[in-house]
N, C-alpha and C positions, 0 to 999 in steps of 0.2 A: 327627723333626720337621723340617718345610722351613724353609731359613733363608731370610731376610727378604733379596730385590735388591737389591743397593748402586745408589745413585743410578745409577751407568755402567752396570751390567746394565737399569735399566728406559729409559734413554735409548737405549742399544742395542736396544732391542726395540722400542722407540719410533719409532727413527730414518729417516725417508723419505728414503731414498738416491736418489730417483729426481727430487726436487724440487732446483733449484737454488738455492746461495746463493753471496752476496756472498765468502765462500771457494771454492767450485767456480768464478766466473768467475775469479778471481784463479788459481788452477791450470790451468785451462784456456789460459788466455791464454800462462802461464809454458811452457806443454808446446810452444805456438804459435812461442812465441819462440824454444826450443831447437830445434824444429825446420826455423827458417824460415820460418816462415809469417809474412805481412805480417800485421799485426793490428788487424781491422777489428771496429767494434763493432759495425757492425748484422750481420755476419756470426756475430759469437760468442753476440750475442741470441737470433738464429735458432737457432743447433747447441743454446744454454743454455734454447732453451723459453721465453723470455722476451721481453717487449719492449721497443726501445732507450731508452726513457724508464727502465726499471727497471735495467738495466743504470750506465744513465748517472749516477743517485741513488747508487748502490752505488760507484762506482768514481772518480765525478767526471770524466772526461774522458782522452781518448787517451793523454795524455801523464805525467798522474799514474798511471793503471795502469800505462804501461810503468817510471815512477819507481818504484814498487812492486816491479817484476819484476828490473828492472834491480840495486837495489839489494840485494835476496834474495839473487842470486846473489853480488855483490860483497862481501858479507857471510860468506857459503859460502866463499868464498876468500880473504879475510880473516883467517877462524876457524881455516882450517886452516893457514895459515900462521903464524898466532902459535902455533899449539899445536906446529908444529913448531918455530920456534924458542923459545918454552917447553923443550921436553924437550931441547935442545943446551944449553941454560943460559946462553944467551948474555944479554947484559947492555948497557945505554944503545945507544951507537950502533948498536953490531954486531948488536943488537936487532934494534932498529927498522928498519937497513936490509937483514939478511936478511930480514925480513918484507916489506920495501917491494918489494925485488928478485925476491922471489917472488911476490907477488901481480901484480906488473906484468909479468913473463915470463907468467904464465899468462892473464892477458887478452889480451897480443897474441897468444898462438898459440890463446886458445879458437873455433874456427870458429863456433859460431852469430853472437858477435858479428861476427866477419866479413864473415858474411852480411848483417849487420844495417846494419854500414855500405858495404856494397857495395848494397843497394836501395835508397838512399835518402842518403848521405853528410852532405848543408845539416843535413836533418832529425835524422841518427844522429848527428852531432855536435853539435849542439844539445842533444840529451837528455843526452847524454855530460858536457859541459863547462860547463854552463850547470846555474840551480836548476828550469829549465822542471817539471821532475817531482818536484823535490822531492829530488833525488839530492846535488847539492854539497854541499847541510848538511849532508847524514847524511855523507857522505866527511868532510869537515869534523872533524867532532864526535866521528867513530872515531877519526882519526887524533891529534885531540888527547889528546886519552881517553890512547890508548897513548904520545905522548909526558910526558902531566902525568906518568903511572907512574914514568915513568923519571927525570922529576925531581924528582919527591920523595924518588924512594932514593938520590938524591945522586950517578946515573951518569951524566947529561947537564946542562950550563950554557948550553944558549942561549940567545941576545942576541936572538932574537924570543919576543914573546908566544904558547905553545903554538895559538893559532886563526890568527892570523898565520903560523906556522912550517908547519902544520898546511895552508893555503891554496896554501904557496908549494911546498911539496910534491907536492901534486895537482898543481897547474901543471905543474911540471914532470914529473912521471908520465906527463900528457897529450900534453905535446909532444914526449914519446920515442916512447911509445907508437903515435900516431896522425899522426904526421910525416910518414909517407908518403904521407898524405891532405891533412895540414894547407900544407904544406911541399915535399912530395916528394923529400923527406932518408930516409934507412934508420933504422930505428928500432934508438936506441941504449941501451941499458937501463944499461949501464954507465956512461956518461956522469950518468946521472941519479942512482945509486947515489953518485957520487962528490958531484955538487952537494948531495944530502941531506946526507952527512957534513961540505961544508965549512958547511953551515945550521947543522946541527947544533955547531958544535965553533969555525966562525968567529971570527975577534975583530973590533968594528969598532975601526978609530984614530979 
């Protein structure tokens, strides 16, 4: 006797791969991004079969989809850096700043961004450091996220409020990281390693 399609079988056989949605522009765009490519909307309308009113309902505008795209990946690297310092066992500071140290080594040497702020700098920094896209928060809200962790299991005592601490942080990520644009100083990653932990462990008098 034929057994009955689980919902995923009849949606798969269902499924028109060939019509666009508001997830295939968001892939397409992210594939754009990795590759370099500038990302124009009425140009990914065009490739998406779609028109830029439908596109623009879906996505809301330039700068939130790159917010979208941008923070994906920052997430992606993120994840894998906590999971790597996860399985060393590390704990409070030594946490959080092997994590810090590795996600921000790996965005300054990832080339798409690069690229990203080599076409365009005013504009790649603006998405970058600012909420234009929707990005800060989320950095923000991760970052606290994994310091509350830490203080509640009673491995870290700082003297700022984890969204505070959490703010001051990115700051400073940013201006190691992007220094040679912002500044035209050498991007110092150890320097910033080191200001987290005095954040982190500081006293004020």
């Amino acid at each position: 006797m034929p057994t009955e399609p689980t919902p995923l079988a009849r949606a798969l056989a269902n499924a028109d791969e060939s019509r666009a949605t508001p997830l295939t522009a968001f892939k397409t765009a992210r594939r754009w991004w990795l590759d370099g490519r500038r990302l124009n909307l009425s140009v990914l309308a065009k490739e998406l079969g779609i028109g830029r009113a439908t596109l623009m309902r879906w996505v809301g505008n330039k700068e939130l989809l790159l917010g979208e795209i941008l923070w994906s990946l920052y997430k992606d690297v993120l994840d894998q850096a906590e999971e790597r310092a996860r399985g060393e066992g590390l704990k409070g500071g030594d946490f959080l700043v092997h994590i810090y140290h590795n996600v921000n080594h790996t965005l300054m040497s990832a080339e798409p961004l690069r690229q990203f702020l080599a076409h365009d700098p005013k504009f790649s920094l603006q998405m970058l450091t600012s909420n234009a896209g929707g990005l800060q928060q989320r950095l923000i809200s991760a970052w606290a996220k994994l310091i509350e962790e830490q203080i509640a299991a009673g491995h870290i005592a700082p003297q700022l409020p984890s969204q505070e601490l959490a703010y001051f942080v990115i700051r400073i990520g940013e201006a190691s990281i992007y220094s040679d644009l912002i500044c035209e100083r050498t991007p110092d990653l150890a320097a910033a390693d080191t200001a987290f932990r005095l954040l982190l462990s500081g006293r004020v008098e």
